[in-house]
KEKE-3310 file (N, C-alpha, C; in steps of 0.2 Angstrom, whole numbers, plus 5000, padded with zeros to 4 digits):
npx = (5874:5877:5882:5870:5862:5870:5870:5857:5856:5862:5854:5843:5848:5853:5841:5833:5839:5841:5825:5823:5832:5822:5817:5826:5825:5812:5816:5814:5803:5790:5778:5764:5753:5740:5730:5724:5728:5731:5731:5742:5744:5748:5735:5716:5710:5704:5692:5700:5716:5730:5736:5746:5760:5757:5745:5733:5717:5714:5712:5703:5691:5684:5695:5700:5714:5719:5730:5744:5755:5774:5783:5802:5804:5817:5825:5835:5839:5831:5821:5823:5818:5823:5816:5812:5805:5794:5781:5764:5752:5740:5738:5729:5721:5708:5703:5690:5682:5687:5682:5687:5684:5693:5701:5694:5688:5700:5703:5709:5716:5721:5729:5739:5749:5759:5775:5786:5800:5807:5815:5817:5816:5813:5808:5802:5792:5782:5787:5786:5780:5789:5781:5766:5751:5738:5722:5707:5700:5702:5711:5725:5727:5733:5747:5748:5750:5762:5769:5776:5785:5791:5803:5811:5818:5811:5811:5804:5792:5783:5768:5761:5744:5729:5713:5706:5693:5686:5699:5713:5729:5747:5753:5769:5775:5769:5774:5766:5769:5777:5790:5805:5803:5811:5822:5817:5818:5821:5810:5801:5806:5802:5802:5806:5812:5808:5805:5796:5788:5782:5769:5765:5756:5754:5744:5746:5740:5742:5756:5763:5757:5752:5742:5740:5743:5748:5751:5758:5766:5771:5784:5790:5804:5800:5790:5780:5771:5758:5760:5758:5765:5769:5768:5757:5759:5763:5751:5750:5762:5763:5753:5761:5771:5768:5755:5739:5731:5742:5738:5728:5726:5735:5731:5713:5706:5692:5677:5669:5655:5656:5659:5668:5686:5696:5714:5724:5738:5757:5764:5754:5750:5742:5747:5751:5758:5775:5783:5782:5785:5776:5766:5762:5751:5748:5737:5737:5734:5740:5749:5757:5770:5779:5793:5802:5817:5830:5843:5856:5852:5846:5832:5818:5809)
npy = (5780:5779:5765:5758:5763:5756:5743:5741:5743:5731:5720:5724:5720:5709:5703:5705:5697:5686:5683:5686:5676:5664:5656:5647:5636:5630:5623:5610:5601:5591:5585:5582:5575:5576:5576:5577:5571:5577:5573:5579:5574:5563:5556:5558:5573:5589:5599:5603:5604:5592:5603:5603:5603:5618:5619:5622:5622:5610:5602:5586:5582:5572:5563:5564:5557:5551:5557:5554:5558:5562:5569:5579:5594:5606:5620:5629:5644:5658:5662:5653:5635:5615:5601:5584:5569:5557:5549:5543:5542:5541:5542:5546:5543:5546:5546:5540:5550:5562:5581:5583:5579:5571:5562:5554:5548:5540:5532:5528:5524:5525:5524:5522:5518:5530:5532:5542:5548:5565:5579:5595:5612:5629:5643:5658:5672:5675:5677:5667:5672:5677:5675:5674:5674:5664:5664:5667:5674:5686:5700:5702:5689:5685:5687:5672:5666:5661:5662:5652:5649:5634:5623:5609:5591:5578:5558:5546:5532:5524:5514:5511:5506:5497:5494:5480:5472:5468:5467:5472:5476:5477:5489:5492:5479:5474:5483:5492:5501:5496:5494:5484:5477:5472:5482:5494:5505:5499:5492:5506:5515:5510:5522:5540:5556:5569:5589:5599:5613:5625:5631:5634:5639:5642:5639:5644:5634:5633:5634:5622:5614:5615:5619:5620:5624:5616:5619:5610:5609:5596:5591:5578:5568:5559:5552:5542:5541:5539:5529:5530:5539:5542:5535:5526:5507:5493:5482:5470:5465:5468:5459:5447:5447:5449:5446:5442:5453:5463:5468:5473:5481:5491:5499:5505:5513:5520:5523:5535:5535:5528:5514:5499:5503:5494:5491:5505:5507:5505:5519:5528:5542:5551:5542:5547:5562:5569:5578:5583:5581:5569:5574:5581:5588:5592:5594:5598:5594:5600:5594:5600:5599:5604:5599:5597:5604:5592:5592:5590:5597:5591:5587:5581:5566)
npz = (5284:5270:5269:5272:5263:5252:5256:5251:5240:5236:5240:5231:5218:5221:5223:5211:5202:5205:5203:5190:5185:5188:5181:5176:5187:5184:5171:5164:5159:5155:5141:5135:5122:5111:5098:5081:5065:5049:5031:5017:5001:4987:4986:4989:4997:4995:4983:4972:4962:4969:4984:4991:5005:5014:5008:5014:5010:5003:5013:5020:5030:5030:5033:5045:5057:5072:5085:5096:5108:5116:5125:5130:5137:5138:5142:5135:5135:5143:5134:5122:5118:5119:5112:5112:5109:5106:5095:5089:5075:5063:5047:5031:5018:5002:4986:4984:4992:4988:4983:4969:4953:4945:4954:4960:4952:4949:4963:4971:4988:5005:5020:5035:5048:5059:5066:5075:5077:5088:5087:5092:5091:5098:5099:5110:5106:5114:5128:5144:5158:5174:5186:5188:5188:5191:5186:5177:5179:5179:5170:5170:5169:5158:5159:5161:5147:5136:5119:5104:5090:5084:5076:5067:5067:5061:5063:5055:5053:5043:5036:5023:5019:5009:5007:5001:4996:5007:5017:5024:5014:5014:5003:5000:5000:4985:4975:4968:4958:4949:4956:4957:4945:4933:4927:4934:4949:4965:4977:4985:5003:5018:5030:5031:5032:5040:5040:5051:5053:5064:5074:5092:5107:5125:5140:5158:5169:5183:5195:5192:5179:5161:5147:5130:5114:5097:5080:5066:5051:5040:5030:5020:5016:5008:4996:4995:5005:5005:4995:4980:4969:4955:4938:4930:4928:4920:4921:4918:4921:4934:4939:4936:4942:4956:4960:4961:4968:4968:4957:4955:4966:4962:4951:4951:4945:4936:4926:4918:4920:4933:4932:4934:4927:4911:4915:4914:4902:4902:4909:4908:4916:4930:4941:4952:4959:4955:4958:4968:4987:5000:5014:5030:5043:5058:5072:5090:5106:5120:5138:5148:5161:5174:5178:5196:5202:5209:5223:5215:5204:5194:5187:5195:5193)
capx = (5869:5879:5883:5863:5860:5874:5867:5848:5856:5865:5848:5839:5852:5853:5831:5832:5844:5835:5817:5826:5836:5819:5814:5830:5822:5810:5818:5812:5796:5784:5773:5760:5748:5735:5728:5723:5732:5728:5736:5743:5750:5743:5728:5712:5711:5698:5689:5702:5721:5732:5739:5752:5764:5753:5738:5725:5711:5715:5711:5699:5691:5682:5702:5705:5714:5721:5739:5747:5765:5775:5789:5804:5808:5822:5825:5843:5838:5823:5815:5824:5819:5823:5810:5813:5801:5792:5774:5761:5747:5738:5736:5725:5718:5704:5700:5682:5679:5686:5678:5690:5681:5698:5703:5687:5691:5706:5701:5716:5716:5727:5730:5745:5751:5766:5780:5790:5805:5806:5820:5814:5818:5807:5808:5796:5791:5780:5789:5782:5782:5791:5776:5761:5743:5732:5717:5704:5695:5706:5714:5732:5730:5736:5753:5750:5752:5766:5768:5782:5786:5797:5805:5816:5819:5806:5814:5798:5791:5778:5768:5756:5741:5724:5710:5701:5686:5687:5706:5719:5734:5752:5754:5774:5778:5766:5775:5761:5770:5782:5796:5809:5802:5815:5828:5815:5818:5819:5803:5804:5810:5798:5808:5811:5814:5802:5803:5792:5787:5774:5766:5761:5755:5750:5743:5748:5733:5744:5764:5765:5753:5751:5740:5740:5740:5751:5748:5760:5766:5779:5786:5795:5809:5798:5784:5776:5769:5752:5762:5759:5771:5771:5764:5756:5763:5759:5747:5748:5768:5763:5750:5763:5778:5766:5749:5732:5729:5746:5738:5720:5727:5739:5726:5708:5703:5684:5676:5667:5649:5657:5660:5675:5688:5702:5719:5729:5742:5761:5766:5750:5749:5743:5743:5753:5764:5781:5785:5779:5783:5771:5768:5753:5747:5746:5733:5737:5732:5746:5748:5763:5770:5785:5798:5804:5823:5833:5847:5858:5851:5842:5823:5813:5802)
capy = (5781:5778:5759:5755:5762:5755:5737:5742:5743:5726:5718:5724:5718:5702:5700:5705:5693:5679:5685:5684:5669:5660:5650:5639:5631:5629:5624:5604:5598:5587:5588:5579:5579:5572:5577:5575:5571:5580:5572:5581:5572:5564:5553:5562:5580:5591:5600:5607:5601:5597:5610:5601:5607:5623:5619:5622:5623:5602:5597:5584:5582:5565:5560:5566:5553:5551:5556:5557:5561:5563:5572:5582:5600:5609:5627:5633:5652:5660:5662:5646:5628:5609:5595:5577:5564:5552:5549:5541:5542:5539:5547:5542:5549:5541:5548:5544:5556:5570:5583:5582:5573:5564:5560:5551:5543:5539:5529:5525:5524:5522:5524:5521:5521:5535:5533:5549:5552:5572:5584:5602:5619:5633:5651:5661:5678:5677:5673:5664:5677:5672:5677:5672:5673:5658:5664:5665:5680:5693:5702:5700:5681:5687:5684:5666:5666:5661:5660:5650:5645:5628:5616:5604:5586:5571:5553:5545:5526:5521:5508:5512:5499:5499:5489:5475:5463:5468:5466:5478:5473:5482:5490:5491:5475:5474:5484:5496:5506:5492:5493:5480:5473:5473:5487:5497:5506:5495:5496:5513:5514:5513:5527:5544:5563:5576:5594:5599:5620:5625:5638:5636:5642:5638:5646:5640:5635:5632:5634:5614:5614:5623:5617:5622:5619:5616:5616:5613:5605:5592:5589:5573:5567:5554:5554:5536:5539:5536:5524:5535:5543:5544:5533:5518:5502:5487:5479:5462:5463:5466:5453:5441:5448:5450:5441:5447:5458:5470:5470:5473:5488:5496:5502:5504:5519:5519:5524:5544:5533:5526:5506:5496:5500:5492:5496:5509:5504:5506:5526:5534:5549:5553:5539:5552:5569:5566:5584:5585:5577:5570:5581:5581:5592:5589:5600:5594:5601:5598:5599:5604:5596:5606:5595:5600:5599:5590:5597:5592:5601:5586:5587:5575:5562)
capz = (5279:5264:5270:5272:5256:5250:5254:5249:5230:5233:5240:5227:5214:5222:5221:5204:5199:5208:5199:5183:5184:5192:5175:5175:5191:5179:5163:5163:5158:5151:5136:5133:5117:5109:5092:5074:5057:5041:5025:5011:4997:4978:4987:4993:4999:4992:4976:4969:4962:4976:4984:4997:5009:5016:5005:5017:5005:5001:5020:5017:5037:5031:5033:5049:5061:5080:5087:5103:5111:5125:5123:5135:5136:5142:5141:5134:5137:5144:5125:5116:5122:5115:5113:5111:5110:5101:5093:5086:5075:5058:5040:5027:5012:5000:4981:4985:4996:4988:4980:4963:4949:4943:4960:4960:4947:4951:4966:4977:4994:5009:5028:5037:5054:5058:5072:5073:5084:5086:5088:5089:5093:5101:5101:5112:5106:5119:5134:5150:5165:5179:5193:5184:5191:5189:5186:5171:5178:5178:5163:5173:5168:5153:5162:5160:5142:5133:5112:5100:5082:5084:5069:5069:5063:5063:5060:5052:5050:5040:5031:5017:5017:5005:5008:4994:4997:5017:5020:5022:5012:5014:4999:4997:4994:4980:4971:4963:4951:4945:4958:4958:4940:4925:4927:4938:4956:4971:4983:4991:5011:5023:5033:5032:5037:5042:5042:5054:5055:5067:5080:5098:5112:5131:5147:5164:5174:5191:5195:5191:5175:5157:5144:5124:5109:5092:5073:5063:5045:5042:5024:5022:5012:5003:4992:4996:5011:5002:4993:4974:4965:4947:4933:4932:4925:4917:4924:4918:4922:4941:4940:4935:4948:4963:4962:4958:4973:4969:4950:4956:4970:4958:4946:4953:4939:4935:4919:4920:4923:4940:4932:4934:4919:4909:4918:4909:4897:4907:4908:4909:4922:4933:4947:4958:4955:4957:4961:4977:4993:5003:5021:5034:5046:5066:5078:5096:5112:5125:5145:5151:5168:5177:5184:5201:5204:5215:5226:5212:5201:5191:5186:5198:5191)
cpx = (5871:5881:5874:5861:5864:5872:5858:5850:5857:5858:5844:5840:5851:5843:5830:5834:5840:5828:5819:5828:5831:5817:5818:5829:5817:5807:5817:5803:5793:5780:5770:5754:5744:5730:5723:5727:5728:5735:5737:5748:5745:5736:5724:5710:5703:5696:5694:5711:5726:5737:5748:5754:5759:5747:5732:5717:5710:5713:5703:5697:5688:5689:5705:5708:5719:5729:5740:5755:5765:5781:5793:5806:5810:5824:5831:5843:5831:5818:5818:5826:5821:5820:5813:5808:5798:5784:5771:5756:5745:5735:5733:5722:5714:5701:5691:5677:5682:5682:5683:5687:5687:5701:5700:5688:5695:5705:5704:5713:5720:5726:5735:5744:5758:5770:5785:5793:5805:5812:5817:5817:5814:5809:5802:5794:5787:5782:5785:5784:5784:5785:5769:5755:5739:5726:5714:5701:5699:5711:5721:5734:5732:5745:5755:5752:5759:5765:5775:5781:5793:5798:5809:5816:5815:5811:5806:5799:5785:5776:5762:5750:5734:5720:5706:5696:5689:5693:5712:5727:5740:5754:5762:5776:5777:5769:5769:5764:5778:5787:5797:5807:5807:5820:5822:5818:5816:5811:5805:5805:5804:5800:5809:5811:5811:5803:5800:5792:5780:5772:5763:5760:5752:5749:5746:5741:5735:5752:5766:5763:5752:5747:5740:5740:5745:5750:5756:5760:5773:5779:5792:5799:5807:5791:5779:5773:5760:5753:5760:5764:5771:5767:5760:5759:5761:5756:5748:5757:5767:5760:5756:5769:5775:5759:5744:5731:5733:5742:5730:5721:5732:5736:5719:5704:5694:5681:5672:5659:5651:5659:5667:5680:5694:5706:5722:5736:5749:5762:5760:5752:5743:5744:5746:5756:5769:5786:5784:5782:5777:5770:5761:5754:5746:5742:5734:5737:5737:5745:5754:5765:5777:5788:5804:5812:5824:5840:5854:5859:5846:5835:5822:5808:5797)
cpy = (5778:5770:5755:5756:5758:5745:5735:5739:5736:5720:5717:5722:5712:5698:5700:5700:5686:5679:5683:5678:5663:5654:5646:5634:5629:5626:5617:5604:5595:5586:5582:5577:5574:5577:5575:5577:5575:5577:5575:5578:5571:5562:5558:5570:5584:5592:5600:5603:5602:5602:5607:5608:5611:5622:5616:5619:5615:5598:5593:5580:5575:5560:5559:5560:5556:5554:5558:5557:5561:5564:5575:5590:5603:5616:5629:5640:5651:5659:5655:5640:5622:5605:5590:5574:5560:5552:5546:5542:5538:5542:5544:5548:5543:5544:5547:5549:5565:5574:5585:5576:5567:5562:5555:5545:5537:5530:5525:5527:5521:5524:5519:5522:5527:5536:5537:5547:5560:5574:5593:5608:5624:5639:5654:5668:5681:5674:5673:5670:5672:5671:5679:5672:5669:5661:5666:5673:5687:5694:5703:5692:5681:5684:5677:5664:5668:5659:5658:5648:5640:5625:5613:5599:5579:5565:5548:5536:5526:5516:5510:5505:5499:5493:5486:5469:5464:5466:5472:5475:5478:5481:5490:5488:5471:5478:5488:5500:5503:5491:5487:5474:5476:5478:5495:5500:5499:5497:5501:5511:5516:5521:5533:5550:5567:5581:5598:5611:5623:5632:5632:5640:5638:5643:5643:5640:5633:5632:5628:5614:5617:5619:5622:5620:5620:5613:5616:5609:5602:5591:5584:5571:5560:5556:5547:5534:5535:5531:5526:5539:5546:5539:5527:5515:5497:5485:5473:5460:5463:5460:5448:5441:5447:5446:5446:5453:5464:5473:5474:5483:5493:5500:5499:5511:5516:5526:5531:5538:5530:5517:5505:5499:5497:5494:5500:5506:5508:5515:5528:5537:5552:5548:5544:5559:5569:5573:5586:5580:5574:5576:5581:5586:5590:5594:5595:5600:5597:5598:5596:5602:5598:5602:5600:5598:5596:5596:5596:5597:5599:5588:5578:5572:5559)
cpz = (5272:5265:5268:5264:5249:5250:5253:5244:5229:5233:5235:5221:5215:5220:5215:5199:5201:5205:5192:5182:5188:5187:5174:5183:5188:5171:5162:5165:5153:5146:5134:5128:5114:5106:5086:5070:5053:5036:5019:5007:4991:4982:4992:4993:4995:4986:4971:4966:4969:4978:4989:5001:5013:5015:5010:5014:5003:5007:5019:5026:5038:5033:5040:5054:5067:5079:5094:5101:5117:5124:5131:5134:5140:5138:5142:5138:5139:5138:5121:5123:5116:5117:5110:5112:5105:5100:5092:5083:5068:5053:5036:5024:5007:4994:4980:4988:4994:4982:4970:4958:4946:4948:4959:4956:4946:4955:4971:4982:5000:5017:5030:5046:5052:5065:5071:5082:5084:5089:5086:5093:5096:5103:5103:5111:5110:5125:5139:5155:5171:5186:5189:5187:5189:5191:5180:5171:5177:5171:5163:5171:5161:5152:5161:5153:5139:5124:5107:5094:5084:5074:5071:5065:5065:5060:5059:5051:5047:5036:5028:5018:5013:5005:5002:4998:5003:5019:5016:5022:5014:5008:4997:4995:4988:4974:4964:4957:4948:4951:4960:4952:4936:4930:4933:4945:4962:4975:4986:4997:5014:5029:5029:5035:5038:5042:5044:5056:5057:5074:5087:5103:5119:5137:5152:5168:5182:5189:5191:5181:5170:5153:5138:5118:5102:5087:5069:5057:5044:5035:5023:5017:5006:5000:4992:5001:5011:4996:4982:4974:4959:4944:4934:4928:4923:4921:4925:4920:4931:4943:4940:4939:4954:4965:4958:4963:4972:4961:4954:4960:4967:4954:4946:4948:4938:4929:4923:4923:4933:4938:4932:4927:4917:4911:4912:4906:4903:4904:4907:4915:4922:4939:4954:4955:4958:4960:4966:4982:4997:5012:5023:5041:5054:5070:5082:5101:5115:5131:5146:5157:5169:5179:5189:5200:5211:5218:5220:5206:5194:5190:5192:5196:5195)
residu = (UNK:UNK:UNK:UNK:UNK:UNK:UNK:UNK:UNK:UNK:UNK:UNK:UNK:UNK:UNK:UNK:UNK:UNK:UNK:UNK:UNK:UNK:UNK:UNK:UNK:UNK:UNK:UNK:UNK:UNK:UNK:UNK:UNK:UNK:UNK:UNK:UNK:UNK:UNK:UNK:UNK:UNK:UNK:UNK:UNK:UNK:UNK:UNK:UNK:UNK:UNK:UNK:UNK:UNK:UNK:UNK:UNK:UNK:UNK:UNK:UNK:UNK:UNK:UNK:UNK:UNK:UNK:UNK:UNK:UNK:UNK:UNK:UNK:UNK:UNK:UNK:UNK:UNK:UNK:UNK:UNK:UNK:UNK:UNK:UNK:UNK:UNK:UNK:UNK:UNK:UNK:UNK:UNK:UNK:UNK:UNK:UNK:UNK:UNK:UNK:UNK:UNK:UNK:UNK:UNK:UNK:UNK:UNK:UNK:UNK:UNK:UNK:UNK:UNK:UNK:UNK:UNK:UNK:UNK:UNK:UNK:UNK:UNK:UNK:UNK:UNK:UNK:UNK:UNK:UNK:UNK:UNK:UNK:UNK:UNK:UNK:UNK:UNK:UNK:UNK:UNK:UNK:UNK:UNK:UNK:UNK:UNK:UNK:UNK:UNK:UNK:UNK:UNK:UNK:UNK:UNK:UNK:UNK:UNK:UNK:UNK:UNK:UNK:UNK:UNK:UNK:UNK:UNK:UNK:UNK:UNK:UNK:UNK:UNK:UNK:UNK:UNK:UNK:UNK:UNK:UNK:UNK:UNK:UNK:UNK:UNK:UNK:UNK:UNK:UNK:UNK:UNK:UNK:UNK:UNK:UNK:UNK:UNK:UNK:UNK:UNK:UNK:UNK:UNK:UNK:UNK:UNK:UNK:UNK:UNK:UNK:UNK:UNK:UNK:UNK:UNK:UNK:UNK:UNK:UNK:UNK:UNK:UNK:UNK:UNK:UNK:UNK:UNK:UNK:UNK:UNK:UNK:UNK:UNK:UNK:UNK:UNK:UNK:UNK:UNK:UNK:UNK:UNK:UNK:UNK:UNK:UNK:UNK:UNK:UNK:UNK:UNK:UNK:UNK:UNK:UNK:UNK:UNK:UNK:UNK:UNK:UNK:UNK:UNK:UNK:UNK:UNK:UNK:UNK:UNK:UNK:UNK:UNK:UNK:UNK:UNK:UNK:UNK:UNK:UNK:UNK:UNK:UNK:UNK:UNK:UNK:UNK:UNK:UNK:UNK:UNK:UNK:UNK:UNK:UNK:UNK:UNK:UNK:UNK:UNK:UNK)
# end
């Protein structure tokens, strides 16, 4: 009697342990996404001053553009994963469409493409059940829900470019706010760092399969992703270092009626704000692809 029950406990120890330890069969997967951009930096954004970083109330939906992904993740513990991957998409922002009267004014404009490597982190406060029910109808499918706040580190490329008389220039090596004239700063670094902090969540709509979705905000180590930063600068000095076109796109200002006007004398402000980063905003819906292992213990492609 005492033997049988004796290997019931171990049985049941051993099920337990197998149930629990079921997610590192598991723990390789695919992620797939495909979204939109929101840009927050000086050009664009809405009514009001910008708000950056978080400032919701600046998203200006005339701006919105494409991203995809394709990333890998792998699950340290049960609740914390690591993603890697790479991306693509495009940002842009335009002072004529926003609702700011000196924006407007202003009249700068930009779009970029944006190549991101990713490194991220993922904590699940709602962890993935191991014995999940696919199904929609039932208030059990609850089960299939899982929810995360990740961040981590973006390595970032981009190019600023503004369009004149139907052709879109790239604005850096124009030198719009003077750089590499006189004793000035070099051209800023196409390149740089993300800090990316964001929420998801996904459901599983089969053992193989999860679809979801991720918002988050990335702040970056440079402030020229719309190619603004701080003042304006001569005019007739960039005309003479860079041509007519960096003079012309450097200062595009327009008088309160809406007419062309005189560029501004060097050191006016505001053509940017120099206290801010730039930082943009990603909505992507995701799907999720299990990888099976092998008998080593590999994911199978």
């Amino acid at each position: 009697m005492k033997k049988n029950f004796l290997l019931t406990i171990i049985i049941c120890l051993g099920f337990f342990n197998i149930h629990a330890q079921r997610w590192k069969a598991e723990r390789n997967t695919l992620v797939f996404g495909v979204g939109m951009t929101q840009f927050m930096g000086d050009l664009g954004g809405g009514s009001k001053d910008a708000a950056h970083f978080f400032g919701v109330r600046d998203i200006n939906f005339d701006k919105t553009r494409p991203y995809i992904s394709a990333k890998f993740r792998y699950r340290i513990l049960e609740d914390v994963a690591a993603k890697a991957g790479i991306s693509w998409g495009i940002i842009a922002g335009s002072d004529a469409t926003s609702g700011s009267e000196g924006r407007r004014l202003r009249n700068l404009s930009f779009t970029s493409n944006i190549w991101e490597f990713n490194l991220q982190g993922e904590y699940y406060f709602i962890k993935e059940k191991a014995n999940p029910r696919y199904s929609f109808s039932s208030l059990r499918s609850i089960r299939n829900f899982s929810a995360y706040v990740f961040t981590g580190v973006t390595f970032l490329y981009f190019n600023p470019k503004a369009e004149y008389n139907g052709v879109k220039y790239e604005l850096q090596p124009l030198g719009t706010e003077g750089q590499g004239i006189g004793d000035n700063p070099a051209p800023y670094s196409k390149f740089a760092i993300g800090l990316p902090i964001g929420l998801g969540a996904k459901y599983n709509l089969t053992r193989e399969l999860a679809i979801g979705i991720e918002i988050s905000n990335t702040y970056t180590t440079s402030d020229y992703l719309d190619d603004a930063h701080d003042s304006y600068y001569d005019n007739e000095s960039i005309r003479s270092t860079y041509g007519d076109i960096a003079a012309e796109l450097a200062d595009r200002h327009l008088n309160p009626d809406g007419t062309d006007a005189p560029p501004y004398e060097s050191g006016k402000t505001m053509r940017g704000n120099p206290d801010y980063n730039d930082a943009y905003i990603l909505t992507v819906i995701t799907l999720t692809y299990k990888l099976k292992r092998n008998v080593s213990g590999l994911p199978k492609f």
